[in-house]
N, C-alpha and C positions, 0 to 999 in steps of 0.2 A: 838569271838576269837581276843587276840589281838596281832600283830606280834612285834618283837624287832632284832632289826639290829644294831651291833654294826659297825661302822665305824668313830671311833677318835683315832685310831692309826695315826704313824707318816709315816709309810712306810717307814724306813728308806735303804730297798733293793735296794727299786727303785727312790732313789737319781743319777742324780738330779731333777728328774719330779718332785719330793715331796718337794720339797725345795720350792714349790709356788703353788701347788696343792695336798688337801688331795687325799690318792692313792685314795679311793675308784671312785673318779673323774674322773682319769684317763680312754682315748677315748680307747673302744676295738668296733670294728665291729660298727662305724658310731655314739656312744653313750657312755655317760661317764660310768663305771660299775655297779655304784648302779641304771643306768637307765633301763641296763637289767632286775636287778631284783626287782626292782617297777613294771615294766610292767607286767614280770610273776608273780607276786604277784597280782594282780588288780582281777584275775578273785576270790579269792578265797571272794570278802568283807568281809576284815577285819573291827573289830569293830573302832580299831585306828592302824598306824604304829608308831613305834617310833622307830626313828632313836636317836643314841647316838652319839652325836657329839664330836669332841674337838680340835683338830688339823686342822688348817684353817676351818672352823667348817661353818665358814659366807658364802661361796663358796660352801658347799655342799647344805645349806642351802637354798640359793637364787637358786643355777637349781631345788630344788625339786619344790618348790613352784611355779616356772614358769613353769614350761613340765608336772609335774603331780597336777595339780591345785584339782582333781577330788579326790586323794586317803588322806584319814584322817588324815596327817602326825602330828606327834607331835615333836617336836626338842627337846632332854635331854640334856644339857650339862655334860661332865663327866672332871670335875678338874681335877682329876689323873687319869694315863694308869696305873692300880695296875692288871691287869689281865685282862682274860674273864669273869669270875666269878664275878668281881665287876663290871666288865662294864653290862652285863646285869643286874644284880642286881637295875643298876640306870633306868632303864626300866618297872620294876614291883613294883607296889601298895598293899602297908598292905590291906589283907582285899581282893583283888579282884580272886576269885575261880576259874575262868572261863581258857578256855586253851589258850597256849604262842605258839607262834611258833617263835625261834628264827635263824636266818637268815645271816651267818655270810655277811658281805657287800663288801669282797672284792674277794667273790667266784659266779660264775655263773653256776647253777647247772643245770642238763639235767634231769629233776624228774617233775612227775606229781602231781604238789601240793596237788590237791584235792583226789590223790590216798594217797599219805602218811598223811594225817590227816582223812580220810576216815572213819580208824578203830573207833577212838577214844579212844584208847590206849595210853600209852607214847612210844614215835617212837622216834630213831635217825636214822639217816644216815649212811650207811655205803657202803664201798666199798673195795673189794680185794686191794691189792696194794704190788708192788714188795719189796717197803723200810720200812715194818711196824718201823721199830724205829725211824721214824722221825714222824709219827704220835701216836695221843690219839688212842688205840688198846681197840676193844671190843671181850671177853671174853663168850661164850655162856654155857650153861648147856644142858643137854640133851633133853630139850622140846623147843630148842631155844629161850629162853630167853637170856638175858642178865644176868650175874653174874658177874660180874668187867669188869671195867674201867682202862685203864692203860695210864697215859700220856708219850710218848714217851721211852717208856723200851727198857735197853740196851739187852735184848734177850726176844723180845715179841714170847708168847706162839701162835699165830694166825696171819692173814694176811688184818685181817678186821679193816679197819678203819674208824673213823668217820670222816665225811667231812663236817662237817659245820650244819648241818642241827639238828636241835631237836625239839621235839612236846611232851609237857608235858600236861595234860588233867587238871590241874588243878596249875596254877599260884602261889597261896598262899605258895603252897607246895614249889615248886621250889624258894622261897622267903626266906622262913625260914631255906632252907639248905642253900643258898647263904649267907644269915646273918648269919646262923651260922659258918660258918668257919672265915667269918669277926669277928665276936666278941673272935671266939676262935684263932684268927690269927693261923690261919690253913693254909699254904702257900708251893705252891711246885715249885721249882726254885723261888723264889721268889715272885711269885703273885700266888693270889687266883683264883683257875682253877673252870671252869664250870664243869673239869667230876669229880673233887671230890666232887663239891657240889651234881653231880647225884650219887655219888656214896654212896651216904650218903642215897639218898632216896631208892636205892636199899638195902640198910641194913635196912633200916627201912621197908622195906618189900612188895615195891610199886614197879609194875610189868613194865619192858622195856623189848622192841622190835625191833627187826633192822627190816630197812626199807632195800634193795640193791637197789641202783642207777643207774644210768645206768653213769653215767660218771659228773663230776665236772671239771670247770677251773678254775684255779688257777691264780691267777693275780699279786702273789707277788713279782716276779723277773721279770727284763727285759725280759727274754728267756720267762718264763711261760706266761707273757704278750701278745708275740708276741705270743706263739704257740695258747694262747685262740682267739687273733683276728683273727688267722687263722682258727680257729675249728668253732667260731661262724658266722664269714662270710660263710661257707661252710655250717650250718642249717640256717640262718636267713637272710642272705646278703638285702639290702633293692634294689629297684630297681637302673639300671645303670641308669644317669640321660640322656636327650638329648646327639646328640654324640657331640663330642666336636673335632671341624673345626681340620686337620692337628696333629690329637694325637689318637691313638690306646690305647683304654677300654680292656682291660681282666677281665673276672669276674671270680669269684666275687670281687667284691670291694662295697665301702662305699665313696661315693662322698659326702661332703656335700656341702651346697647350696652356689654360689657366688664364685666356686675354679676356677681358671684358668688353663689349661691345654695347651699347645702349644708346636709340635714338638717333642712329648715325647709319652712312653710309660708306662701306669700305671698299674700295675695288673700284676699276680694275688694274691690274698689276702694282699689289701692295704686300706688302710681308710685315707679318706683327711678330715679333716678339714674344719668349714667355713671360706672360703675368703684365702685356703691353697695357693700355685703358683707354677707347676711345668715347668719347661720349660728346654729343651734341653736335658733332662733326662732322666732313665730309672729305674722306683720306682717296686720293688716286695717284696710283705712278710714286708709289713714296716707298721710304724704310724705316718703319717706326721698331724702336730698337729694345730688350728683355726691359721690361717695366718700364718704361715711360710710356707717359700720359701725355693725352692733344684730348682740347676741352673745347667746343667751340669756337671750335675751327673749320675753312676751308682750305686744305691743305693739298697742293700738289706737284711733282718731282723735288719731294723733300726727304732730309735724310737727319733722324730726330735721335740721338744716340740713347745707348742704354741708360736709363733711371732720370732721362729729362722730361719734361713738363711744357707744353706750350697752353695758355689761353688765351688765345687773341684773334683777331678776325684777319688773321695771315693767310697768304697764299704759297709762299714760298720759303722754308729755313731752314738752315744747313748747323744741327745743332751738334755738338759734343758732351760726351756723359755727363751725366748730374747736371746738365745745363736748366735755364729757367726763363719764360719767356711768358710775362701775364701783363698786357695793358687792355 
């Protein structure tokens, strides 16, 4: 089996962290995002990953290779953002049969991999959800199958949505719809969608299956950001490090190695950075990012990018690297 993870989007939400880090980068719960889902990815051995790069592409690049040395990464470059549709497409090989499990890279999902490829079925993802028109809506028949695909409809018939996740038992297949809406520029809001391309194998008479999830994080907005680091420090949190002299630990948090701590109190649900510095402070519900410093601060649901500086008697700021914030 070979997996495909699109992450060469721009993130343009969560400007300004993206303005010098691709999102899927971006630290939730002690770890950049696609490092979650490499890691839960690892048990199922895959045959290769392919990651679809593009946007700061050299950054995503260099952490895989250094942290996950062990899993079969392959790097795709993808020249244009024309969709999901084309971006997996630069993922899969004329000719290879075997099944895809595609992975979106800037969601962190609460699912038992080896349960949803198990069947060997084609499986997507799906989950109840309040706002179906803001998502790809799947459609069932009476034997619950799938019978249509619907991206974002302004009066979706059902509350099921897909979330990222899909399992096609045969590659090839899933290739030749993709290319085919490319050749027939077949295009919905403008780019080429992965559920029309399934949607296409459904008319051609190839059987899908919802998987229920038990829950997904979403990482594309500031706020969704923050509420996943909070959701995953609360299953995963790694351990609190030695205490740290004159400053008060609440867990869970995410210390990483070399932070300074003094005078302050950090926690609960906060992730430092390596070599972060909090001092005089009082950090909760936040993402302070590899070295930046918060100096006499009370700071919370903030997200402080790498090598910024806040001193000021703030409560709330949404900084970008090397940023600077002292009144």
């Amino acid at each position: 089996m070979n997996v495909v993870i699109p992450a060469a989007g721009q993130g343009t939400r969560l400007r300004p962290h993206t303005h010098t880090l691709p999102k899927v980068m971006l630290p939730v719960a002690g770890r950049p995002i696609i490092g979650h889902i490499l890691s839960d990815l690892r048990a199922l051995q895959p045959r290769e990953v392919r990651l679809i790069v593009g946007y700061r592409g050299e950054r995503l690049e260099s952490y895989v290779r250094e942290e996950f040395p062990d899993l079969p990464v392959r790097i795709v470059w993808q020249k244009e953002q024309l969709g999901l549709g084309h971006a997996v497409l630069q993922g899969l090989v004329a000719g290879e049969d075997e099944p895809v499990l595609v992975v979106l890279g800037d969601t962190v999902f609460d699912v038992d991999y080896a349960a949803f490829v198990a069947s060997g079925k084609n499986v997507l993802g799906v989950r109840s959800v309040p706002d179906p028109e803001r998502f790809g809506i799947v459609e069932l028949d009476g034997d619950d199958r799938i019978e249509r695909l619907v991206e974002k409809p302004s009066e979706p018939k059902t509350d099921l949505a897909l979330v990222g996740l899909y399992y096609v038992s045969n590659g090839e297949l899933l290739r030749r719809a993709i290319a085919g809406l490319v050749d027939d520029d077949v295009r919905t809001r403008g780019e080429y969608q992965l559920t029309d391309a399934l949607q296409r194998m459904i008319d051609e008479g190839h059987v899908f299956v919802p998987f229920r999830i038990g829950n997904w994080f979403d990482c594309g907005k500031p706020e969704t950001l923050l509420d996943t680091n909070r959701a995953l420090l609360d299953r995963r949190a790694p351990e609190v490090p030695a205490a740290f002299e004159d400053a008060h630990i609440v867990p869970p948090v995410a210390i990483g190695p070399d932070c300074t701590i003094a005078r302050a109190v950090v926690g609960p649900f906060v992730t430092l950075g390596r070599n972060a510095v909090v001092h005089e402070s009082v950090v909760r519900d936040s993402i302070i990012g590899e070295g930046a410093s918060v100096r006499g601060c009370v700071l919370e649901r903030s997200i402080v990018g790498p090598g910024a500086s806040v001193e000021a008697p703030a409560r709330t700021v949404n900084l970008g690297e090397g940023s600077n914030v002292s009144c």
